[in-house]
C-alpha positions as CSV (number, residue, x, y, z in Angstrom):
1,X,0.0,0.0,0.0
2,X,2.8,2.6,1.1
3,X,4.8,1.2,-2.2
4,X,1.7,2.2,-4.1
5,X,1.2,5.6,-2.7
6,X,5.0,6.7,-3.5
7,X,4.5,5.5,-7.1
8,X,1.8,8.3,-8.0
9,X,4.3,11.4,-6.9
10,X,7.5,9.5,-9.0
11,X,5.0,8.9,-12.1
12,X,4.3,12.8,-11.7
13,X,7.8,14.1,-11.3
14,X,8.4,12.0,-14.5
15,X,5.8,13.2,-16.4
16,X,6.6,16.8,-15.7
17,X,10.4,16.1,-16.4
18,X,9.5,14.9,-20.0
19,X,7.2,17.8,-20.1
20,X,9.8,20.2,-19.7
21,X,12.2,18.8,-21.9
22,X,9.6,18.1,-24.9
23,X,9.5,21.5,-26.1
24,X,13.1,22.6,-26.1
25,X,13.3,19.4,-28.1
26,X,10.4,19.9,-30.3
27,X,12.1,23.8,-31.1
28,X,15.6,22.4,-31.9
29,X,13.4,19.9,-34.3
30,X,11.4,23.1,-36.1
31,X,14.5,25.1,-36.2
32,X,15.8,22.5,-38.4
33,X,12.9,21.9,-40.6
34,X,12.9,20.9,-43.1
35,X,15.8,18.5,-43.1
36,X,14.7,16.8,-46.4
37,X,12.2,16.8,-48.7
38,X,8.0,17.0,-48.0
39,X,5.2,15.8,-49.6
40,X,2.4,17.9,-49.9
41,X,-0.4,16.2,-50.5
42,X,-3.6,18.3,-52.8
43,X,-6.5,15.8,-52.4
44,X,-8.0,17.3,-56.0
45,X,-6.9,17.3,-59.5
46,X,-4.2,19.6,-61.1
47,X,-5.2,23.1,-62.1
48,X,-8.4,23.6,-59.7
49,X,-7.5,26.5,-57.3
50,X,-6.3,24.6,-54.4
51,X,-4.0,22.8,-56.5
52,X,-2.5,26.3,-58.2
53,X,-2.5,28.3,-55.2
54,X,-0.7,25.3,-53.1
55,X,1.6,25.1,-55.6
56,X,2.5,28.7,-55.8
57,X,3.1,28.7,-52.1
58,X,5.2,25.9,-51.8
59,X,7.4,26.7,-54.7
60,X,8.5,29.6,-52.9
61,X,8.6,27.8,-49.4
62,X,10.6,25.4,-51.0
63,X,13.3,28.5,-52.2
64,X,13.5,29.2,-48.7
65,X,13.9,26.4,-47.4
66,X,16.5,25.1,-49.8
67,X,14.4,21.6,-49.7
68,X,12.1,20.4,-52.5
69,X,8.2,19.9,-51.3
70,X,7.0,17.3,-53.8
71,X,3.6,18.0,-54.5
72,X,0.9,15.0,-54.5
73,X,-2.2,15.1,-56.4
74,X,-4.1,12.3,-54.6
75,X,-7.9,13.0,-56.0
76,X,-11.1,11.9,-55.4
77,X,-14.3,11.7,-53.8
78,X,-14.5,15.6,-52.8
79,X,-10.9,15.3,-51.2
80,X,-11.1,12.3,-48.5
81,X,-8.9,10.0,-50.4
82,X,-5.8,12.7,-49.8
83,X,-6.8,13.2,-46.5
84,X,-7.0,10.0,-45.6
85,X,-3.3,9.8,-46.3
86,X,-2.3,12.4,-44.5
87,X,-4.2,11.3,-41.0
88,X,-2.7,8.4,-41.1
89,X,1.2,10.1,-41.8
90,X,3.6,10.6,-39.2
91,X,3.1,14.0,-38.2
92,X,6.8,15.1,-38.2
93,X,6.6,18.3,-40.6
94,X,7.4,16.0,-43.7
95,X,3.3,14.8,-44.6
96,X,1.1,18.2,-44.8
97,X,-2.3,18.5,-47.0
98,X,-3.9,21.4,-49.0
99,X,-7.2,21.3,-48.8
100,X,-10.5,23.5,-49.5
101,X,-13.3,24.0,-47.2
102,X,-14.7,20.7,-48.5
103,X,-12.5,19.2,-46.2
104,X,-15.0,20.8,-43.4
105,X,-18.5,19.9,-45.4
106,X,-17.3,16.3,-46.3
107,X,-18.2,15.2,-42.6
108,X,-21.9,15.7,-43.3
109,X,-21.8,15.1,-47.1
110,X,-20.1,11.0,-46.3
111,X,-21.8,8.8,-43.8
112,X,-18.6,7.4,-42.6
113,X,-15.1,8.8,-43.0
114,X,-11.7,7.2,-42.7
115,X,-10.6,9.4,-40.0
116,X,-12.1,12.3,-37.8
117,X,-12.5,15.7,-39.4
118,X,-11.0,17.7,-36.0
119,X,-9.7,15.2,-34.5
120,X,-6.9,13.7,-36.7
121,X,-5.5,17.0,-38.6
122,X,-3.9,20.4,-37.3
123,X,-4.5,23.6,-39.3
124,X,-1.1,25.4,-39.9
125,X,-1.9,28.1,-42.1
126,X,-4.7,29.5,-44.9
127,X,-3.4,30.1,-48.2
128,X,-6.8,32.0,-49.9
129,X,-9.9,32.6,-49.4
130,X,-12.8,32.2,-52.1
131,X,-15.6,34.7,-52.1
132,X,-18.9,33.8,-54.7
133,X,-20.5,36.5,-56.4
134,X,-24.2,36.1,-56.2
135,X,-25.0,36.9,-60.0
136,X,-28.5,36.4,-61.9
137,X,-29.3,35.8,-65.7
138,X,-30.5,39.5,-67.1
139,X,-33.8,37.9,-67.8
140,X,-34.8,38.0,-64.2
141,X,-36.4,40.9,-62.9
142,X,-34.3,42.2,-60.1
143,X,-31.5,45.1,-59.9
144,X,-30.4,44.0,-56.1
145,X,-30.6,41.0,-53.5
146,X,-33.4,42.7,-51.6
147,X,-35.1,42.6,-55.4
148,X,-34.2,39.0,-55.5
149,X,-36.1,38.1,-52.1
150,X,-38.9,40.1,-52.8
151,X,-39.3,38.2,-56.0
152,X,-38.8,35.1,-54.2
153,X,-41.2,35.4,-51.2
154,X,-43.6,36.4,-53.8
155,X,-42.7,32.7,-55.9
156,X,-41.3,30.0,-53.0
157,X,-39.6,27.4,-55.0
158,X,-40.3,28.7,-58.4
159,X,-36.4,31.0,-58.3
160,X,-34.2,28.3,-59.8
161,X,-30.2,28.8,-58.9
162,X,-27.6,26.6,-60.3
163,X,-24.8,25.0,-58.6
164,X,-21.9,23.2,-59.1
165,X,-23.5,20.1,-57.1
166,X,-24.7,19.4,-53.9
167,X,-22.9,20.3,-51.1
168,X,-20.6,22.8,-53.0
169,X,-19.5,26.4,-52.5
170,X,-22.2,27.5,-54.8
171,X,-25.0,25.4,-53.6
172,X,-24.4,26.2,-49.8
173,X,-23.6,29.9,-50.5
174,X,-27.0,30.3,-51.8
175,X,-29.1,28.0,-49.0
176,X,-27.6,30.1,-46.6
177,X,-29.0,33.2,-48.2
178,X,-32.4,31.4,-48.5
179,X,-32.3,30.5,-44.9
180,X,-31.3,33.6,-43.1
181,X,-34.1,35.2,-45.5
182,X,-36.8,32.6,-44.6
183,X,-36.7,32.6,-48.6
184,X,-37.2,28.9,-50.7
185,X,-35.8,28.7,-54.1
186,X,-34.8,25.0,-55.9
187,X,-31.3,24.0,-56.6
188,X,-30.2,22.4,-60.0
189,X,-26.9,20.6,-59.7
190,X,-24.7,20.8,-62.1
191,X,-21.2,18.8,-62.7
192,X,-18.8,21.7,-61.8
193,X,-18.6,25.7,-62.3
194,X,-17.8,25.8,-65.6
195,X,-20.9,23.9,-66.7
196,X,-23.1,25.9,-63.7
197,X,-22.1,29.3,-65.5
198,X,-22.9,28.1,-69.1
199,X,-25.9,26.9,-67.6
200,X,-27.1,30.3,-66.3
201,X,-26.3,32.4,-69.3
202,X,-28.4,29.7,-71.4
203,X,-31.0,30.6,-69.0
204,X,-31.5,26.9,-67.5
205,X,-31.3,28.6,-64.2
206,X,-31.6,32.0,-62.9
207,X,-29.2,32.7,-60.0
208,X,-25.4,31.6,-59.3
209,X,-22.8,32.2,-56.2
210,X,-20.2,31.7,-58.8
211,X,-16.2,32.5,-58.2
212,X,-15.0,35.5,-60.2
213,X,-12.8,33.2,-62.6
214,X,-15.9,31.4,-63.7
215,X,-17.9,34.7,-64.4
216,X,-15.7,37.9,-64.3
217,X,-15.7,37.3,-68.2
218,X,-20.1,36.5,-68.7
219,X,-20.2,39.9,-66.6
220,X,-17.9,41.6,-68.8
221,X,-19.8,40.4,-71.9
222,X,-23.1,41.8,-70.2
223,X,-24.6,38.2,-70.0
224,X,-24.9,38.2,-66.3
225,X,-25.9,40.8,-63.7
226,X,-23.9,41.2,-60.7
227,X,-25.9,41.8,-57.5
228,X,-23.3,40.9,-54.8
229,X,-20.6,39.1,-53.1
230,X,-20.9,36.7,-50.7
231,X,-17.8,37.8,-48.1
232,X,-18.4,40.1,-44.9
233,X,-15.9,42.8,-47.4
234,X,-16.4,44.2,-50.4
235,X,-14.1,43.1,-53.1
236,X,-11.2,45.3,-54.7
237,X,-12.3,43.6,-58.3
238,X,-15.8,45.2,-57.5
239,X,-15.7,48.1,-55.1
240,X,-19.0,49.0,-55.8
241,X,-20.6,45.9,-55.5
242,X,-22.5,45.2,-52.0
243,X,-21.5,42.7,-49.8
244,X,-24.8,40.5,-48.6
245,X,-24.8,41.9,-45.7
246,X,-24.8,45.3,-46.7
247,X,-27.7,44.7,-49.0
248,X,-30.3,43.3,-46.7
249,X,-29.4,40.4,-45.1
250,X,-27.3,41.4,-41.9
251,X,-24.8,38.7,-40.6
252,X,-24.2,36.9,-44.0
253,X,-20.9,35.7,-44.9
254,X,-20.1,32.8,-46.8
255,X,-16.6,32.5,-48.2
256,X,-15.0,29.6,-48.8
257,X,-10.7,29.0,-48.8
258,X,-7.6,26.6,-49.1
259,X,-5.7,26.1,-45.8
260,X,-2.5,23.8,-44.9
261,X,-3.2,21.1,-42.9
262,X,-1.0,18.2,-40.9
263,X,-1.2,15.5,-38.5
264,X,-3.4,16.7,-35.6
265,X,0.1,15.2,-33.1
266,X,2.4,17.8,-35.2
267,X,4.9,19.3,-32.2
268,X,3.3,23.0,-31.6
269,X,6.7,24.5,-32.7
270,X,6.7,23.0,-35.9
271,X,3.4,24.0,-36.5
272,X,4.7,27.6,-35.7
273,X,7.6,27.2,-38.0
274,X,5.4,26.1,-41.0
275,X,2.9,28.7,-40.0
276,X,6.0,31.2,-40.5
277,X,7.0,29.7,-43.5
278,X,4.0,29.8,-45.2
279,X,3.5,33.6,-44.3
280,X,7.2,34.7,-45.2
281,X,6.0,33.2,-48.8
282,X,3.0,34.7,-49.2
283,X,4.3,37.9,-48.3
284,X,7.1,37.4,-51.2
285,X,6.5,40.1,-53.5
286,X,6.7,37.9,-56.6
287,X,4.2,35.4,-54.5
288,X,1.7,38.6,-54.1
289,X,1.7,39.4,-57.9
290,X,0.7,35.8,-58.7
291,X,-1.7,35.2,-55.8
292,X,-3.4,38.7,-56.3
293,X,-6.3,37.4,-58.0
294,X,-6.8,34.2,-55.9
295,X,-7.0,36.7,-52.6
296,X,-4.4,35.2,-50.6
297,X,-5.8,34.8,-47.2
298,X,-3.2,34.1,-43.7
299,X,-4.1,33.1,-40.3
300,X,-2.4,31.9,-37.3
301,X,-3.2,28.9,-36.1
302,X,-5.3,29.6,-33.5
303,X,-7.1,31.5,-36.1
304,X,-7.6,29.0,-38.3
305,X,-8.6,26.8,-35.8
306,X,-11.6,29.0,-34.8
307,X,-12.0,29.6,-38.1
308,X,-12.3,25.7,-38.7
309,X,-14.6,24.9,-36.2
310,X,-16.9,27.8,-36.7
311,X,-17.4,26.4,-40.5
312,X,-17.7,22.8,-39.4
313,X,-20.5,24.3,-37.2
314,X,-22.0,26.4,-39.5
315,X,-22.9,23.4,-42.1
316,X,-23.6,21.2,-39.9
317,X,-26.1,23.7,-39.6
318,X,-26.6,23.8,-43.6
319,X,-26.2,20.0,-44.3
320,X,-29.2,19.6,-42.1
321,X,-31.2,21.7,-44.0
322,X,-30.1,19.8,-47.3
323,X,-31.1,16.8,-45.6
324,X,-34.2,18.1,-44.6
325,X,-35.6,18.9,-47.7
326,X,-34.0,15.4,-49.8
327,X,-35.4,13.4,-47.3
């Protein structure tokens, strides 16, 4: 019994000894990162936006660092195949991910998952954020979003928006506007944004949350009518185009982005270090120029873990409304 008693105040000296020497060991460990090369897994296709903009910050990281970061293109099924890797990586600094704000919906999107959304990755650091603008075919008869739901509280169901499927940036943007208006309007899924735009201007639907790549040029042509953008900011591209919020609906904000992520036991110093890294390359003047129109977007990491878990909790939120109304 004494034996047993003493055993408790040892176990606790112990663990406090190893507790005080982890993070001078954990530092000397970031201070060398990285000591060879790093995979960086992108969980989508080349040439989407998280795969240019992940690529264009880890070519100059990998200047820096005078290591190469080998980048991964592990696609599929909206991103978990990628991530799967990367939860189950040793989280030493050498396995990180690039991933979109998929990686937040997929949770609610998949009944089961390989691995836990917040439990089994880190944030490090946001690379850009992705803000919609809420654009209608010239056809409809509205000049501004409080035009829009006044048209559709006078027609529930009948406003047709197109998206580029379920669960994506442009469906979601636009069932959040619907349900902070009390609003109903009917989604038509389509197989991406490029085929979601073309839709709209042949007048298959009548609203989009599309990204400015896929529309800038159907606005420019005068095919589509701008009404506004779905961030809490107005955009440089469009200074005189409302924000949501600003145009009736106060509190809306839906912006999507592309963050780093790692191995949820990554030691906090090297999180810091990449953190650093990434934000000494986005910073780079040359990085700026070629990130300018992809709105380069940086966070701590206890920034982007709020930011994280105030989007898992916000479609949660959604998603239940999508199931709602399939089921």
């Amino acid at each position: 019994m004494t034996g047993s008693r003493c055993s408790a105040p040892r176990a606790a000296l112990a663990v406090a000894a190893l507790a005080a020497t982890a993070w001078p060991l954990s530092s000397a460990v970031a201070q060398s990162w990285p000591a060879r090369p790093v995979r960086v897994v992108i969980p989508w296709p080349p040439g989407g936006l998280t795969d240019v903009v992940g690529r264009i910050a880890f070519q100059k990281i990998a200047e820096h660092a005078g290591q190469p970061f080998t980048i991964d293109n592990r696609a599929g099924a909206a991103g978990t195949i990628g991530a799967e890797v990367v939860a189950r990586a040793a989280p030493d600094g050498y396995t990180l991910m690039v991933h979109s704000m998929s990686h937040v919906v997929n949770p609610f999107v998949y009944k089961s998952l390989p691995y836990d959304t917040l439990g089994d990755f880190v944030g490090v650091g946001m690379l850009s954020r992705q803000t919609g603008l809420l654009v209608a075919h010239p056809s409809l008869p509205v000049k501004s979003v409080k035009d829009l739901l006044a048209l559709a509280r006078s027609r529930p169901d009948q406003l047709l928006y197109a998206s580029s499927g379920s669960g994506s940036f442009s469906h979601l943007a636009v069932l959040l506007l619907a349900s902070m208006s009390q609003t109903r309007m009917t989604e038509v899924p389509y197989k991406g944004g490029g085929p979601a735009t073309a839709a709209l201007v042949a007048g298959e639907a009548q609203l989009l949350a599309g990204s400015p790549a896929a529309v800038s040029s159907q606005l420019a042509a005068r095919r589509l009518r701008l009404l506004a953008v779905t961030s809490d900011t107005r955009l440089a591209a469009f200074p005189d185009t409302p924000t949501i919020a600003e145009a009736g609906v106060p509190g809306y904000e839906y912006v999507g982005w592309v963050g780093v992520f790692a191995p949820a036991q990554l030691p906090r110093a090297l999180v810091e270090r990449v953190n650093a890294e990434i934000a000494r390359a986005l910073d780079a003047p040359d990085t700026r120029r070629r990130m300018e129109e992809y709105e380069p977007w940086t966070m701590t990491p206890a920034q982007m873990a709020a930011r994280i878990r105030q989007d898992f909790d916000k479609h949660a939120r959604l998603m239940k409304l999508v199931t709602a109304k399939t089921d």
